[in-house]
C-alpha positions in Angstrom: 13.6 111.9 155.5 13.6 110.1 158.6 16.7 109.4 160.7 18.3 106.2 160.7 18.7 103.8 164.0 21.7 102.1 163.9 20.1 98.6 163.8 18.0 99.6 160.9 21.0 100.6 158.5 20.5 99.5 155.1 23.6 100.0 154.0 27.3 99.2 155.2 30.9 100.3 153.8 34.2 98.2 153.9 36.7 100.5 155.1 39.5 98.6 153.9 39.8 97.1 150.5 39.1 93.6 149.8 39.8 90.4 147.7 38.0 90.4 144.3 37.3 86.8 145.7 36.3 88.2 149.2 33.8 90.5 147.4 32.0 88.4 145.0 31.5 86.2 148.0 30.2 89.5 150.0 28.0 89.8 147.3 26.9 86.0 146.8 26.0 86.4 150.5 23.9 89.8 150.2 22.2 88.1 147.0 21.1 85.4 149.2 20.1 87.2 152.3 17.8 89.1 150.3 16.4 86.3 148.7 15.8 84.5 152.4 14.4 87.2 153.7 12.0 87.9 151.2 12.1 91.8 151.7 8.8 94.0 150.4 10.4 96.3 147.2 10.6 99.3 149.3 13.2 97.5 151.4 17.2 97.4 149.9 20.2 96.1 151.4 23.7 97.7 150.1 27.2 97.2 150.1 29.9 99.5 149.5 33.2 98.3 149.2 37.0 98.7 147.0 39.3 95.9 146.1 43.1 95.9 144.9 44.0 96.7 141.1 42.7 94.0 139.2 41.5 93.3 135.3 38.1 91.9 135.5 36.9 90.0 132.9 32.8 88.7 132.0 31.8 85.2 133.4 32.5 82.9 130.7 35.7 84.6 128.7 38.2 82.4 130.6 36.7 79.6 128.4 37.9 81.4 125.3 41.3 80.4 123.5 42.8 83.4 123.5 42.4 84.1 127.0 45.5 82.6 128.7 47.9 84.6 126.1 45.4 87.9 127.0 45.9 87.1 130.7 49.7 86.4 130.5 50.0 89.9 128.5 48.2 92.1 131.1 49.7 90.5 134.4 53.3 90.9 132.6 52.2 94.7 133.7 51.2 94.4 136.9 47.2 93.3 136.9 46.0 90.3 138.0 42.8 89.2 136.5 39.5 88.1 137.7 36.5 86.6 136.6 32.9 87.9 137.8 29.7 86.5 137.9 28.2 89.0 135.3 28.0 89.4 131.9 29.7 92.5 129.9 33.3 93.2 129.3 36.6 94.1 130.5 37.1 96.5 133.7 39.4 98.0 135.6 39.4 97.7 139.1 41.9 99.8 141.9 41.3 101.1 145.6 40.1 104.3 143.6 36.9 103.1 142.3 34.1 102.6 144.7 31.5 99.8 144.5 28.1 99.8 145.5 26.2 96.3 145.6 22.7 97.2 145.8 20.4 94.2 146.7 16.1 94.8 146.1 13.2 92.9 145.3 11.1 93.7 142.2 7.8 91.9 141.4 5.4 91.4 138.4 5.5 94.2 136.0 8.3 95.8 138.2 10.6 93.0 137.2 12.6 94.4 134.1 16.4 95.1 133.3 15.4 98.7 133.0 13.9 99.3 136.1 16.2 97.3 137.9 19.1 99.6 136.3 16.7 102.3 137.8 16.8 101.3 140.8 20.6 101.3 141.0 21.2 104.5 139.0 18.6 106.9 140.6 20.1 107.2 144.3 23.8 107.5 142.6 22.5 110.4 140.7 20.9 111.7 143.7 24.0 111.3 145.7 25.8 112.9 143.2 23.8 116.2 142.5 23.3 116.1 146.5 26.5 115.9 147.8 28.9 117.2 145.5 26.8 119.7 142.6 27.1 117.0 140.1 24.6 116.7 137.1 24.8 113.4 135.9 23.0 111.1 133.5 22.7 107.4 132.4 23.5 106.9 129.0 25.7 104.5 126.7 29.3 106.1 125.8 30.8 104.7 122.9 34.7 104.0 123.0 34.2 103.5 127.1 35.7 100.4 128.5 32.3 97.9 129.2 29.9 100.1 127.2 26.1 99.6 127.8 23.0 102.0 127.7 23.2 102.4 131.6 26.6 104.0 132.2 26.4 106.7 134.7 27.7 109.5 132.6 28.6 113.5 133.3 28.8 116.0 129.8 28.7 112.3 128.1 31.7 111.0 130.0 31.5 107.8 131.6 31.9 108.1 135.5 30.5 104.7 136.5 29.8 101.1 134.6 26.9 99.2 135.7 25.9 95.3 136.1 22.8 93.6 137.7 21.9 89.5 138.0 18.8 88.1 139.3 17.4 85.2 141.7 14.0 84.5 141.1 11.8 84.0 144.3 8.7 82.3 142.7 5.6 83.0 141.4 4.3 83.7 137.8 2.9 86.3 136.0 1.6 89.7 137.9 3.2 87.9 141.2 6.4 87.0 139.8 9.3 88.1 142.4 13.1 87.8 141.9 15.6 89.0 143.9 18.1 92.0 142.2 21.8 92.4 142.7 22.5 95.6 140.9 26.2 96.8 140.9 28.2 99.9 139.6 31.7 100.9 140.1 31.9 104.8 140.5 35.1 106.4 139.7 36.8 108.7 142.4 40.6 108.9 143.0 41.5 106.1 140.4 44.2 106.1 137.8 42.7 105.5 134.3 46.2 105.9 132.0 47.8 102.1 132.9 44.3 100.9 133.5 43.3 101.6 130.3 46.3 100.9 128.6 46.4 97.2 130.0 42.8 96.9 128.7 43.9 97.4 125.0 47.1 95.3 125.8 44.3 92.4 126.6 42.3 93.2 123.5 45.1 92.9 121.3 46.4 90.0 122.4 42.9 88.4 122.1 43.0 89.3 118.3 40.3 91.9 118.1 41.0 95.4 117.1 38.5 96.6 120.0 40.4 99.8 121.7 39.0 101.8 124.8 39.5 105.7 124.5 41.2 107.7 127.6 39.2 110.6 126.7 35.8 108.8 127.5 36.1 108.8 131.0 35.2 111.0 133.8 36.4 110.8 137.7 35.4 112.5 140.6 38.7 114.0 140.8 38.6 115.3 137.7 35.3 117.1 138.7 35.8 117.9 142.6 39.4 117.8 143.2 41.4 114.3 144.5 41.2 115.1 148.1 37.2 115.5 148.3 36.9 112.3 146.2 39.6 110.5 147.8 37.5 106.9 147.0 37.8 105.8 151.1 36.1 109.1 152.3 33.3 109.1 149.0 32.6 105.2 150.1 32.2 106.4 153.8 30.1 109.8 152.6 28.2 107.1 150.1 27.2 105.3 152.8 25.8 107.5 155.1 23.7 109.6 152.0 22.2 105.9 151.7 21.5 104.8 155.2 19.2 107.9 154.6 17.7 107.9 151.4 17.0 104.1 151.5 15.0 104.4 154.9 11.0 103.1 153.7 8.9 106.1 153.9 
């Protein structure tokens, strides 16, 4: 693995958290660097980054009926909620969960939700079983809050939810190339009782009888203790396992 010059880092952490707002927009601009600079495959950019507690909801759902009652409900306990601009379902967000925004290119055959999800998922995993002992796996966990078939998962626990949109750079067929903003929010020193509890306070206020389960749900603290996966040192510890894997061999 070669060792990384400062000026060549591929990826950088926000110490501090910021804005939802502030970090869509962070993201936005990675999106579009990416695209501009129409990297080779083997090149990534990444962002790591935490944000204040926050319901976020799928792009679209503020369009639906119910959703000002929904909102009114949760923020009557304390959560402010924000719209991203990915599909899914509801999610927590606190200064506990850590982000990464990983930006790639993929082209032709390479181009496909699964291997853009593998693209995200494999150097988490890595980190993971590198840095702390942790055997973990991508898999769907039913009764998790934003279910889909790439959760990053430990014993069939979800530890982190996943999300990915593309740009597309031109180019048809076996020279197709789109731009890749794959995202997941790990979970290290975050609280998951209110969290979760505002999440079904949303859902039944909405009308549906949709319910997320507690016991579905994995942190880092509950594997390595909450002072090694205080979520400000496993961003900074993220960050630097990158800025190493992600060098171009």
């Amino acid at each position: 693995m070669k060792p990384v010059e400062p000026e060549h880092q591929f990826s950088r952490v926000i110490d501090e958290p910021v804005s939802f707002a502030d970090a869509l927009q962070l993201e936005r601009d990675l999106l579009e660097q990416v695209r501009q600079e129409a990297l080779a495959p083997n090149y990534v950019r990444a962002l790591i980054w935490r944000t204040p507690k926050a319901i976020i909801v799928p792009r679209g759902l503020p369009t639906r009926g119910y959703f000002n009652d929904a909102r009114a409900a949760v923020e009557a306990l304390g959560y402010p909620v924000h719209e991203r601009d990915t599909g899914g379902d509801l999610t927590p967000q606190e200064p506990g969960v850590v982000n990464l925004s990983l930006c790639f290119t993929l082209t032709g055959e390479q181009a496909s939700i699964a291997n853009a999800y593998g693209c995200l998922t494999a150097p988490v995993l890595a980190f993971l079983r590198d840095t702390y002992g942790i055997v973990a796996h991508v898999a769907s966990i039913p009764g998790a809050f934003c279910d889909g078939t790439y959760n990053v998962a430990v014993e069939n626990l979800k530890l982190g939810g996943t999300a990915q949109r593309w740009k597309l750079l031109g180019g048809e067929g076996a020279s197709r190339r789109v731009a890749v903003l794959a995202h997941i929010a790990l979970m290290a020193s975050n609280e998951l009782d209110d969290p979760i509890e505002a999440l079904n306070v949303f859902y039944a206020a909405s009308g549906t009888d949709r319910r997320i389960d507690r016991a579905r749900h994995v942190r880092l603290a509950d594997l390595i203790g909450r002072e090694q996966a205080n979520a400000r040192h496993v961003a900074r510890v993220l960050n630097d396992y990158l800025n190493r894997a992600l060098v171009p061999a």
